[in-house]
DOROGU-706501 format. One line per field, with one value per residue (C-alpha): residue number from 0; x, y, z. Coordinates in Angstrom, 2 decimals. Each point is the difference from the previous one (the first is absolute). Example, Ala and Ser with C-alpha at 12.3 -4.5 7.8 and 13.67 -1.06 7.14 Angstrom:
n c(0:1)
east c(12.30:1.37)
north c(-4.50:3.44)
up c(7.80:-0.66)
//
This chain:
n c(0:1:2:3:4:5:6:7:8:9:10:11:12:13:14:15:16:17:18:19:20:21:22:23:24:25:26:27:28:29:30:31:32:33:34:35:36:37:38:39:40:41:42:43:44:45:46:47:48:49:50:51:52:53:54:55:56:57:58:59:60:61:62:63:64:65:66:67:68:69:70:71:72:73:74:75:76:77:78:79:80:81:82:83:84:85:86:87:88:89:90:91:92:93:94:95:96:97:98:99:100:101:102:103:104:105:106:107:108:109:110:111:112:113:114:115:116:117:118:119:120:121:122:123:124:125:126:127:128:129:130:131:132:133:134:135:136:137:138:139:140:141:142:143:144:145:146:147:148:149:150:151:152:153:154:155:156:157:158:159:160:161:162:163:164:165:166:167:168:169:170:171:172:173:174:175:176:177:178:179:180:181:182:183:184:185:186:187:188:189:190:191:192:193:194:195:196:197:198:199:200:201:202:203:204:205:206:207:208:209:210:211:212:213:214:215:216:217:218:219:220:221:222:223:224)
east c(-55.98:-1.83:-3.81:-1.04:-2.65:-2.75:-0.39:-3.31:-2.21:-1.46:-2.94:1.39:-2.98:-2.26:1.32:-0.59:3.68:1.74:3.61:1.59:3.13:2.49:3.24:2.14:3.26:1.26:-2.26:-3.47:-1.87:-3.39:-1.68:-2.93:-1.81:0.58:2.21:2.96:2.14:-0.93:3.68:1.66:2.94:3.16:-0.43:-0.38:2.38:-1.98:-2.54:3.17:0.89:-3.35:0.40:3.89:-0.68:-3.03:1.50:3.63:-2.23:-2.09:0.73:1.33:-2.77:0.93:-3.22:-0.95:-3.09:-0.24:-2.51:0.85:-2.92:-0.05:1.46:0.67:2.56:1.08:3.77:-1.33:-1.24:2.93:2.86:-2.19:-0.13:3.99:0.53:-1.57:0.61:-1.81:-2.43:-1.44:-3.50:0.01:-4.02:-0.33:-3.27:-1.17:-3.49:-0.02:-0.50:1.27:3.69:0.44:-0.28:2.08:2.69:-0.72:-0.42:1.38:2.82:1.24:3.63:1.36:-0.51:0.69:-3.40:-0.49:-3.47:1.57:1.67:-1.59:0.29:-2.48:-3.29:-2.72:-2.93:-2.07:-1.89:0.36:2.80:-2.36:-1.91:3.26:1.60:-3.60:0.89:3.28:-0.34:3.60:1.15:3.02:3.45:0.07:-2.18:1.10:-2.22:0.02:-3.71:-0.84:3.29:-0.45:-1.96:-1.96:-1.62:-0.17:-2.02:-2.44:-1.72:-0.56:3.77:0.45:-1.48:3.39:1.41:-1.93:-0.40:-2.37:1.68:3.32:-1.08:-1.25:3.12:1.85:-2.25:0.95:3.88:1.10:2.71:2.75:-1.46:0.73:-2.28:1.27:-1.38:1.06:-0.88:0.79:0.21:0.70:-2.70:0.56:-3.24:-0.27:3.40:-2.21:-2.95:1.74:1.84:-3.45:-1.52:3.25:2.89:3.40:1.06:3.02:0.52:1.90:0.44:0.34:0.85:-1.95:2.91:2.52:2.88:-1.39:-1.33:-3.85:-2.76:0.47:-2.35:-1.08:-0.24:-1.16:0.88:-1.94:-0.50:-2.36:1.05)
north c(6.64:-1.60:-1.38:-3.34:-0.24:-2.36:-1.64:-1.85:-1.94:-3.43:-2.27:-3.24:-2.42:-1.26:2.18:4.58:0.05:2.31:-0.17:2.86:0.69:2.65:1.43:1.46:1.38:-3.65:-1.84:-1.84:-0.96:-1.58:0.96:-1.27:2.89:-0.88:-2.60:2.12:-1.21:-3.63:-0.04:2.17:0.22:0.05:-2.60:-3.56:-2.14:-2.92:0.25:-0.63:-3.14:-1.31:-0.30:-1.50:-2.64:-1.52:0.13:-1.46:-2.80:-0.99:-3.06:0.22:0.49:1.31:1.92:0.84:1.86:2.17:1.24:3.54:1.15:3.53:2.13:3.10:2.03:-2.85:-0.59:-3.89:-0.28:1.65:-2.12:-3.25:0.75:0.90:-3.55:-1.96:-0.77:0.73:-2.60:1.06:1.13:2.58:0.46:2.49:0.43:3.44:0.67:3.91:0.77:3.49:-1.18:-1.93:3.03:2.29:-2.52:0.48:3.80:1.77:-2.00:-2.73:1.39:-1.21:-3.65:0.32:-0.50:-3.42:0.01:0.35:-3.26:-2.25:-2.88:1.71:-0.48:2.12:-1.51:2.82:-1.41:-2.01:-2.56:-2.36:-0.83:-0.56:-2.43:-1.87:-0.23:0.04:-1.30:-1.91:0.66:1.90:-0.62:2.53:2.47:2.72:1.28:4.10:0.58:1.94:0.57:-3.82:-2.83:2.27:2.00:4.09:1.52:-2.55:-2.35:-2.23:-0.63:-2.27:-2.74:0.05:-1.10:-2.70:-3.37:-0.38:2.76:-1.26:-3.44:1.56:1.58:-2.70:-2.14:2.90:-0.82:-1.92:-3.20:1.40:3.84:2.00:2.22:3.59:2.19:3.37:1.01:3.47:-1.80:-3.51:-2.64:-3.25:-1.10:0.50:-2.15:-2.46:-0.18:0.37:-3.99:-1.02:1.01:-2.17:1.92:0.05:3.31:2.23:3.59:2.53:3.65:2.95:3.89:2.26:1.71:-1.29:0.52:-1.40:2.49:0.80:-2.49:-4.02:-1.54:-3.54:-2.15:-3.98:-2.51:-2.31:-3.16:-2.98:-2.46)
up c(41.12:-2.47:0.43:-0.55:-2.56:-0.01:-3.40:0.37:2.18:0.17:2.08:0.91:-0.69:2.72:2.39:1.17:-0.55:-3.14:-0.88:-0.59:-2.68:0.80:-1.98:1.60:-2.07:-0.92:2.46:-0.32:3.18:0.41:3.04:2.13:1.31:4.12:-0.47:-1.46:-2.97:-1.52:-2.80:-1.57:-2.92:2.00:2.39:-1.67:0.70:1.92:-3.22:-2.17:2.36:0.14:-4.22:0.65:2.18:-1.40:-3.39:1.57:1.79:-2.98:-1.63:-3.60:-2.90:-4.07:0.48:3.79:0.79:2.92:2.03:1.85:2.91:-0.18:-2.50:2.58:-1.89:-2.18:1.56:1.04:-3.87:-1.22:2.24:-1.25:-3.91:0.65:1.44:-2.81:-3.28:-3.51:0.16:3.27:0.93:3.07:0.97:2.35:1.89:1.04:1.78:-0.25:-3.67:0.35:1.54:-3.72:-2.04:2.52:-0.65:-3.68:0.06:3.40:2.03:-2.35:-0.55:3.36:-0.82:-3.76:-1.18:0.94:-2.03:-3.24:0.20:-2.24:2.11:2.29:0.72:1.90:1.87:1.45:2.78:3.34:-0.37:2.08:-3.63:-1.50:2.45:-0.20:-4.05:-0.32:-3.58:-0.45:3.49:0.98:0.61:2.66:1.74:1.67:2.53:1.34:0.65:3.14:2.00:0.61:1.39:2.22:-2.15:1.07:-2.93:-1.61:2.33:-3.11:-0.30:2.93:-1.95:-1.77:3.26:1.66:-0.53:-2.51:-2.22:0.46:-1.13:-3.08:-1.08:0.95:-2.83:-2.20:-0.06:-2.36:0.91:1.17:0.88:2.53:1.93:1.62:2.37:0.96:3.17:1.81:3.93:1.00:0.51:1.61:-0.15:-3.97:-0.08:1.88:-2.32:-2.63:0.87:0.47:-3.17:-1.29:-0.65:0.97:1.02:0.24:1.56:-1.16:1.02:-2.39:0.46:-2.10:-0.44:-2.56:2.65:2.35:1.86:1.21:1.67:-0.12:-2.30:-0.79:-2.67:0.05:-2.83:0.25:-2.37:0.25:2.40)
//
């Protein structure tokens, strides 16, 4: 039987933690030493519904701009650019440096090479800066940082999540936006804070699995009250 193969390595930011990137045959997997497999290639259907039903809930714009948290393995960024039109711009915030250029250079065939659209855009760098100067705002944000609002790799991530950051990105929506968050477990409380930070929220859950197979994850749309 064939052996995986690791590819490269990576240091998230701010944190003792390296990501790992595997191939194996047809497969990609990043891995968290200890904490076992973070994606991988063939299992991406609730990233693919994250980009589908912020895009379907997003009010109608000639020239949206998007804001995707997370590039992983680019399917979010892919099903996003996929949804839109010519005239869209699809920023894409990634805070490990090294995960942009294996999408470039090692595992970007999956997703169809998402970074070669021209409507995309890559901001290296903690998404935090970005929602604090959004320039023109965005039409939607999709959020996939951290398996969700509580944050498992990178303490610096639950700012995202509370109050105060939600408020922010809320400010960063443009009329008529929609906000998303991907999350890999329920959270009631979240739903909660999310209301009081002044949106109006909806539920859904997603199977990673195209078929509808796998885990139940969840995704909020949530848009300014």
């Amino acid at each position: 039987m064939p052996r995986s193969e690791l590819l490269a390595t990576a240091r998230i930011p701010d944190t003792t933690k390296d990501l790992l990137l595997y191939r194996h045959q047809d497969k990609f997997s990043i891995v968290i030493p200890g904490r076992g497999e973070l994606m991988n290639s063939r299992v991406h259907g609730s990233e693919i519904a994250l980009a589908e039903l912020a895009c379907g809930a997003m009010e109608g714009s000639a020239r949206p701009r998007l804001l995707v948290g997370g590039l992983g393995m680019g399917f979010t960024l892919a099903a996003a650019l996929g949804q839109v039109g010519e005239g869209a711009e699809v920023v894409v915030a990634e805070l490990v440096p090294e995960v942009v250029a294996w999408n470039r250079d090692l595992m970007g065939e999956p997703s169809g090479h998402p970074l070669k659209d021209p409507r995309s855009t890559v901001f290296e760098g903690d998404i935090a800066a970005l929602l604090r100067d959004p320039g023109t705002g965005f039409d939607a944000i999709m959020m996939d940082v951290d398996n969700g609002p509580t944050a498992m790799i990178r303490r610096e991530n639950d700012w995202l999540y509370t109050d105060e950051g939600l408020s922010v990105t809320r400010r960063a929506l443009r009329p008529g936006g929609v906000l998303a968050v991907w999350s890999a477990g329920p959270d009631r409380l979240f739903q909660t804070r999310m209301r009081r930070c002044g949106f109006k929220v909806e539920e859904r859950i997603v199977r990673p699995h195209r078929a509808g197979k796998g885990a139940r994850h969840y995704i909020w749309l949530a848009r300014p009250d």
